[in-house]
C-alpha positions in Angstrom: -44.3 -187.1 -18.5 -42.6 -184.4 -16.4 -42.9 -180.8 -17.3 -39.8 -179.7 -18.5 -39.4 -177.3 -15.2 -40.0 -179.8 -12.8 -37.6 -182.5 -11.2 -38.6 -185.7 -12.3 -40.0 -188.0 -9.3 -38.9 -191.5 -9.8 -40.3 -194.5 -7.7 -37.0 -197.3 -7.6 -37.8 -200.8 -6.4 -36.3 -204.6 -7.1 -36.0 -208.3 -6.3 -33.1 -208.6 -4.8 -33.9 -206.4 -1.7 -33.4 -203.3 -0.1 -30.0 -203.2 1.0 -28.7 -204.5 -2.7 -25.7 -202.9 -4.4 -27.9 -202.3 -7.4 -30.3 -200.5 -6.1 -28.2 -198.4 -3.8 -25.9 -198.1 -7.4 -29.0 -196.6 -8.8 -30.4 -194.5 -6.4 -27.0 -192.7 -6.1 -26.6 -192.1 -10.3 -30.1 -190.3 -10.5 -29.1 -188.5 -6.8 -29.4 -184.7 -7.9 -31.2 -184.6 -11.4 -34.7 -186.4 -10.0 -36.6 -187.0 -6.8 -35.8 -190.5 -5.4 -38.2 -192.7 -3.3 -37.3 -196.1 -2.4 -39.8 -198.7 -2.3 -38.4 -202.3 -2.3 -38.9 -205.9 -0.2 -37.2 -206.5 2.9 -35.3 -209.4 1.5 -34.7 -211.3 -1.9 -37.2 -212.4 -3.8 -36.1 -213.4 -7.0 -38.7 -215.7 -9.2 -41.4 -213.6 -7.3 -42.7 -212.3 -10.9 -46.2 -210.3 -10.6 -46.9 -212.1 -7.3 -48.9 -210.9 -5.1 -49.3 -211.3 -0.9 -53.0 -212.2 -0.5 -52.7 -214.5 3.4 -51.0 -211.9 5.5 -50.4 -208.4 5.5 -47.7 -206.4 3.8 -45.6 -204.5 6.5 -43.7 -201.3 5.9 -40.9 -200.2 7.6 -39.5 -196.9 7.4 -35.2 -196.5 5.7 -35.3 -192.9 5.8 -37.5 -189.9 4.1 -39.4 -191.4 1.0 -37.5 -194.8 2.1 -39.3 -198.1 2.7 -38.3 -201.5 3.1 -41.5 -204.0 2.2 -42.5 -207.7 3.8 -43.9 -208.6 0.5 -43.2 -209.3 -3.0 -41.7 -206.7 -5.9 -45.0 -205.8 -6.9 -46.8 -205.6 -3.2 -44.3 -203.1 -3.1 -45.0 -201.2 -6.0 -48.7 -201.0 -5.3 -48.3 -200.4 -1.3 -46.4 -197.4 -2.8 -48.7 -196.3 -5.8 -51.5 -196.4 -3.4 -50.3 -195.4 0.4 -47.0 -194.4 0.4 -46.1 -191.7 -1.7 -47.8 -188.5 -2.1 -48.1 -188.4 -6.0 -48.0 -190.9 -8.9 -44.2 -191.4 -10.1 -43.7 -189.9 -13.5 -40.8 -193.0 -13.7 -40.3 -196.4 -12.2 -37.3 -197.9 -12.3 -37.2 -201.8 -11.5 -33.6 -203.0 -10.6 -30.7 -202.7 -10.9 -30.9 -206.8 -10.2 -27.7 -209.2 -10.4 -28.2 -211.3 -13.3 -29.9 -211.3 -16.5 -34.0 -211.1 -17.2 -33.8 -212.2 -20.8 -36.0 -215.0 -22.9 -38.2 -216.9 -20.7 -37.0 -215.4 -17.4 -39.1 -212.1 -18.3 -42.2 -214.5 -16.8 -40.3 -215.7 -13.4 -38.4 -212.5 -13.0 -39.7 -210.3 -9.8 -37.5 -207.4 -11.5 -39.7 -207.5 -14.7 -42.9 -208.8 -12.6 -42.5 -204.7 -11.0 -41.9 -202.8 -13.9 -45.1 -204.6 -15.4 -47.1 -204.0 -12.2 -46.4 -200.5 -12.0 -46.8 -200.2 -16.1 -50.3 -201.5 -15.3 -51.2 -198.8 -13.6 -50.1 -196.5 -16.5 -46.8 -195.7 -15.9 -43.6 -195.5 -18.0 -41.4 -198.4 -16.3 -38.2 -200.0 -16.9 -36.3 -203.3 -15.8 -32.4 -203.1 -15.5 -30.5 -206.0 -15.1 -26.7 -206.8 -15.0 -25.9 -209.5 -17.1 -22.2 -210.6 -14.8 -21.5 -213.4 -12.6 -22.4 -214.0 -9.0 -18.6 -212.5 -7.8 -19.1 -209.2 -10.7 -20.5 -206.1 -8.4 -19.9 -203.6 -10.7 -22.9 -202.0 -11.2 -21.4 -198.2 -12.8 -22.4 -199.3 -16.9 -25.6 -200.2 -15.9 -26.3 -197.2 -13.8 -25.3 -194.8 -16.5 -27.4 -196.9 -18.7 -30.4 -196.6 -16.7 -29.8 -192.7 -16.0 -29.3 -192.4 -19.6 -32.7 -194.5 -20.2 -34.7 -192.4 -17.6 -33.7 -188.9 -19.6 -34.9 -189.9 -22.5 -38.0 -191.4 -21.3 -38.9 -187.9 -19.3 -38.1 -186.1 -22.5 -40.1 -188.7 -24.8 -42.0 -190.7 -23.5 -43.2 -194.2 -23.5 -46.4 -196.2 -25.2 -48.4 -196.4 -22.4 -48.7 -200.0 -20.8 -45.1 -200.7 -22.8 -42.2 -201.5 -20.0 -38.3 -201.7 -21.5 -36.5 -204.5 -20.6 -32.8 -203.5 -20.2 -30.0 -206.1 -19.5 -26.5 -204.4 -19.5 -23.0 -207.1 -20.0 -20.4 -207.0 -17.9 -18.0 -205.9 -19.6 -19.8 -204.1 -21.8 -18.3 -203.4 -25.4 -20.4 -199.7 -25.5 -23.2 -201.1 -27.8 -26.8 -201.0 -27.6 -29.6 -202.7 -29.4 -33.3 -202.6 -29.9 -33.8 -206.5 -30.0 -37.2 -209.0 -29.3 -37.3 -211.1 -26.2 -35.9 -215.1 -27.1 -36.9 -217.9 -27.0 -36.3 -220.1 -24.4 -32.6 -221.0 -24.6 -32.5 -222.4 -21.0 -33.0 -226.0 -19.7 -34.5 -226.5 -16.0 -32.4 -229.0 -14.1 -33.7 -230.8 -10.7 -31.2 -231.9 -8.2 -32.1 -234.3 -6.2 -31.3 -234.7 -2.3 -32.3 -236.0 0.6 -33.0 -234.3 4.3 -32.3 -235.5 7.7 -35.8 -237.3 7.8 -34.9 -238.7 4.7 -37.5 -237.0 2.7 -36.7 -235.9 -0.7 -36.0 -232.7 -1.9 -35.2 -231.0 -4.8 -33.5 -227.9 -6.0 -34.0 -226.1 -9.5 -31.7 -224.7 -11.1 -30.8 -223.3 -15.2 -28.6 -225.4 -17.8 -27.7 -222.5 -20.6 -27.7 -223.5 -23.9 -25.4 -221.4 -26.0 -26.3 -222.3 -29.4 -28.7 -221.8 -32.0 -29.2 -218.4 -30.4 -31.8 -216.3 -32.8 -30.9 -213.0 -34.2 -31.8 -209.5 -33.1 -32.6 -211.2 -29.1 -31.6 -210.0 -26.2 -29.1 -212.9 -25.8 -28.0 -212.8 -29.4 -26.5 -209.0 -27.9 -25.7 -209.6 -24.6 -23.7 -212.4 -25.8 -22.2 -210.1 -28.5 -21.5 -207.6 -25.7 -23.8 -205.2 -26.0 -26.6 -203.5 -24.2 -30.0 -205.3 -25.1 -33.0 -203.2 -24.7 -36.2 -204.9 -25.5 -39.9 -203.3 -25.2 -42.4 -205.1 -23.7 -46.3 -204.9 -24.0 -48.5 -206.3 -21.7 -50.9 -207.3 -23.9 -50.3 -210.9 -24.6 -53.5 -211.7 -27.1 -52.2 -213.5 -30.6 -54.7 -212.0 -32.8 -54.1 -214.4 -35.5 -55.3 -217.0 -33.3 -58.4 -214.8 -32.4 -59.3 -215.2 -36.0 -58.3 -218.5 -36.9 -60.1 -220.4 -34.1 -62.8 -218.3 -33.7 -65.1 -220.8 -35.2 -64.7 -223.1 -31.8 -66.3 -220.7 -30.1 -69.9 -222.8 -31.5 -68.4 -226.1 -31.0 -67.7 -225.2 -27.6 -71.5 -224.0 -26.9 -72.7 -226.8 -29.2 -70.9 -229.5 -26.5 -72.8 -227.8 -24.0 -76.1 -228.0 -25.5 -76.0 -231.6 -26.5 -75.6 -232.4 -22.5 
């Protein structure tokens, strides 16, 4: 964390590319209160998650003074950054603000959350913002004020380390905000089916929303409700109970292997 004399420096990035209305919403709300540098892909790439480009290299091209536009994924960008770009480790990084909601099972697909999570990797308080709206709904003011809100108190307090928050602001937005745990998955994946001049077959995918049966203190049970959902994320995935209750495979599993 920041000392309280010095300007907070504040590494922004996303999935939806550099030139997106969310980011450039974002970069103008913390304009004047912290240091901004701009590290995002060239182009879209949602459902990029954690991904990483490992068969050709990442290019960066200079947007301006501590402005880069990335041929790679959201988290290529975040490491090109962490580890050539900038002159100092961020004391913030702010994933976002993306154009549609990261909540339940699209934390694990989402390239906004897969950057937040790479950079809190590297030990460093992080947040995903997302605008819960629909594709025609740019207006990105509630969740900038959110996020400028959410950086503040992070720089004053602090986050557990390798802990992200996962932010997804309504549109409109009823003033709210809750603490809430991520769903379950409330979606259904859909194929279309098609055909392409050759006459081979293709196929799109695509979300069916199921509305109903929508657990209680979620991030969709708020957003649904109107409200802002903030949920904190750990990226430590281990179920200790399972550690413990099926620890005893572990010498049925050799045992298989000695019997061979």
């Amino acid at each position: 964390m920041s000392p309280a004399n010095k300007i907070p420096h504040i590494l922004l990035t996303n999935d939806d590319g550099y030139d997106a209305p969310g980011l450039k919403a974002l970069a103008a709300v913390l304009e004047g209160w912290a240091t901004v540098s701009i590290v995002a892909p060239n182009g879209e790439k949602s459902g990029a998650a954690q991904s990483l480009t490992l068969r050709q290299p990442i290019v960066c091209h200079p947007k301006g003074e501590w402005h880069w536009a990335v041929d790679g994924t959201p988290a290529d960008a975040v490491i090109v950054a962490l580890h050539k770009l900038l002159p100092e480790k961020p004391d913030l990084v702010i994933s976002g603000i993306n154009h549609g909601a990261n909540m339940g099972e699209n934390v694990y697909y989402s390239g906004t959350v897969g950057a937040a999570r790479e950079s809190a990797l590297h030990h460093i308080p992080s947040v995903a913002m997302s605008l819960c709206a629909g594709k025609t709904n740019h207006n990105f003011s509630n969740a900038a004020k959110i996020a400028r809100s959410a950086a503040e108190i992070i720089m004053k307090e602090g986050l557990p380390d390798q802990v992200l928050l996962n932010i997804n602001v309504p549109e409109p937005w009823k003033g709210g905000v809750r603490f809430t745990r991520q769903s379950k998955k409330i979606t259904r994946n859909q194929l279309s089916e098609g055909k392409d001049p050759k006459g081979r077959t293709y196929y799109w995918i695509f979300e069916q929303k199921i509305e109903k049966d929508v657990e209680p203190d979620t991030d969709y049970e708020a957003v649904f409700a109107g409200d802002v959902s903030v949920t904190p994320l750990h990226l430590d995935p281990t179920h200790d109970e399972s550690l413990n209750h099926l620890s005893h495979w572990a010498k049925i599993l050799a045992g298989a292997f000695s019997k061979s």
